[in-house]
C-alpha positions as CSV (number, residue, x, y, z in Angstrom):
1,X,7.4,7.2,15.4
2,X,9.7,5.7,18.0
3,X,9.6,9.0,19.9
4,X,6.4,9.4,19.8
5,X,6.1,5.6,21.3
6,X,8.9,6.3,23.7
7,X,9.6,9.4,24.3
8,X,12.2,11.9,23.5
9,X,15.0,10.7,25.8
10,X,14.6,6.9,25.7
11,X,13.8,7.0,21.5
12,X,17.3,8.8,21.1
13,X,19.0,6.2,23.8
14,X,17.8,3.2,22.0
15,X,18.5,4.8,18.5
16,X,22.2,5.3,19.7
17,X,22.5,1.2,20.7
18,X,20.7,0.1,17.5
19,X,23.2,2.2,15.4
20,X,26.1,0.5,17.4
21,X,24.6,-2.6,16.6
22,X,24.5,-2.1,13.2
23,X,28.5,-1.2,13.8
24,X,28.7,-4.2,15.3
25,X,26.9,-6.5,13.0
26,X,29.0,-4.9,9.9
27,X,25.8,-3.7,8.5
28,X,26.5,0.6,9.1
29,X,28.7,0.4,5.4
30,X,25.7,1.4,3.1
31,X,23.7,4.3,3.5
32,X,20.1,2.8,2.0
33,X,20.9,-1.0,3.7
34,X,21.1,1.4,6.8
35,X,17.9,2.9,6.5
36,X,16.4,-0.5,5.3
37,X,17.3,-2.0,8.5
38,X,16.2,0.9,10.8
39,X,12.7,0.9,8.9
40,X,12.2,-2.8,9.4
41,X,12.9,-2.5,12.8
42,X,10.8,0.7,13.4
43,X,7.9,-1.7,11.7
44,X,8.9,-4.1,14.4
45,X,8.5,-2.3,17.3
46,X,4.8,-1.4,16.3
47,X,3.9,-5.1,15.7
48,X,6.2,-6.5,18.8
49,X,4.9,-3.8,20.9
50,X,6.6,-0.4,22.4
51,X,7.9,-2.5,25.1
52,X,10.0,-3.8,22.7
53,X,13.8,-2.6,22.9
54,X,15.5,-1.1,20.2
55,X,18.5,-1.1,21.9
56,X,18.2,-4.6,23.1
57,X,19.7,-5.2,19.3
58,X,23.1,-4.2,20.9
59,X,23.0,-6.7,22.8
60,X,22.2,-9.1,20.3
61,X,24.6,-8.5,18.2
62,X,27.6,-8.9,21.3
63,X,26.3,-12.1,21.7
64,X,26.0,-13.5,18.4
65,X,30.0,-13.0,17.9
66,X,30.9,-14.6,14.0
67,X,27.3,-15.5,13.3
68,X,25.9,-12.3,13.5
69,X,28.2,-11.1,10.2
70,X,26.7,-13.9,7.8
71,X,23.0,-12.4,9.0
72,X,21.2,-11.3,6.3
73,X,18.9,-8.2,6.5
74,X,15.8,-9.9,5.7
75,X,16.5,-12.4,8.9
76,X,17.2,-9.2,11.3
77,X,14.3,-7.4,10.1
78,X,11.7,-9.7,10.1
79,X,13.0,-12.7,12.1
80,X,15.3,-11.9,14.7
81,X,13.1,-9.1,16.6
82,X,10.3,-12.0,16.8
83,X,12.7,-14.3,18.6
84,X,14.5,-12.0,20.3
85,X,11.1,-11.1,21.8
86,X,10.4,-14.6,22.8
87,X,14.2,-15.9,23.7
88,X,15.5,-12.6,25.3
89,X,18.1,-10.6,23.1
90,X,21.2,-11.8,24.8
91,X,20.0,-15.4,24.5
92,X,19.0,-14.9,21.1
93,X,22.8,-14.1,20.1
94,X,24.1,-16.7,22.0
95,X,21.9,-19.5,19.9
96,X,23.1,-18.1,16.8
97,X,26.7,-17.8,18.0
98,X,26.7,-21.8,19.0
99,X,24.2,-22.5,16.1
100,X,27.0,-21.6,13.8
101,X,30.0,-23.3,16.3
102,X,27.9,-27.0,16.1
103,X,27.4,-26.0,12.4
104,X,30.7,-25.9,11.7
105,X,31.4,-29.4,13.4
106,X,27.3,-30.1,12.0
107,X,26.4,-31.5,15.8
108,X,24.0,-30.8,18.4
109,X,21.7,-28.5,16.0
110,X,18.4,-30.4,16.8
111,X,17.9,-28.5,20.3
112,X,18.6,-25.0,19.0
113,X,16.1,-23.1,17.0
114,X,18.4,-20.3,15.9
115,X,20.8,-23.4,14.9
116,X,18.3,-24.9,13.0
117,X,17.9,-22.0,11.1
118,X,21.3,-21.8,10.1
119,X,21.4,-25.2,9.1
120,X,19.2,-24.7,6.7
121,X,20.9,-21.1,5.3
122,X,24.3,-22.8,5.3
123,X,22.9,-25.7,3.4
C-alpha cells in the first residue's frame, strides 16, 4: 500500500527510517509487535494522508530520548502519528522528552500536551 501511495523509491526510503525508528524506540525485539506497529502505521498513513511521513517516525523517536522507551504500541499507533501530524515530528519528541523530565520533578506539565499525557500513564 505505501508504494503504491508513494512510489517505489520514496515507500522503500521511508520504510528504511521507520525500521530505524523502531531500533531506536527499542520496539525491533519481537517479530509480530514489529509487524503490529508497521500495520498501525500503514493504517495511519491512509487516515493522516499520503503526505504523511513515515520516516518522520525517525525523527520522533531522536527526539523523544528516555521517554520514547516507556511508549506503549497502542500510543505510537494510534496517538502519536495524530500529533505528530499536528505538532511536527521533531517537536512531538521533544514534548514527550520534557513531558517525562517535569514528570519526574511533577512541574510544569499543565502547558504540554504530550506531558499531560504522561502524567496520566505514569499515575
Amino acid at each position: 500500500m505505501l508504494q503504491s501511495l508513494k512510489g517505489k523509491d520514496r515507500a522503500i526510503e521511508e520504510g528504511r527510517k521507520f525500521f530505524s525508528a523502531l531500533d531506536v524506540l527499542g520496539k525491533n525485539i519481537d517479530p509480530k509487535e514489529v509487524r503490529s506497529l508497521f500495520d498501525g502505521y500503514i493504517k495511519a498513513v491512509s487516515v493522516e494522508g499520503a503526505d504523511m511521513d513515515l520516516g518522520g517516525v525517525l525523527q520522533f523517536a531522536k527526539q523523544s530520548r528516555a521517554a520514547g522507551g516507556i511508549l506503549s504500541n497502542r500510543f505510537l499507533t494510534m496517538t502519536a502519528p495524530g500529533l505528530a501530524r499536528d505538532m511536527g515530528d521533531a517537536q512531538l519528541g521533544t514534548s514527550l522528552a520534557s513531558g517525562l523530565a517535569q514528570n519526574i520533578g511533577h512541574e510544569g506539565l499543565e502547558g504540554n500536551p504530550a506531558g499531560v499525557w504522561l502524567a496520566r500513564r505514569s499515575g
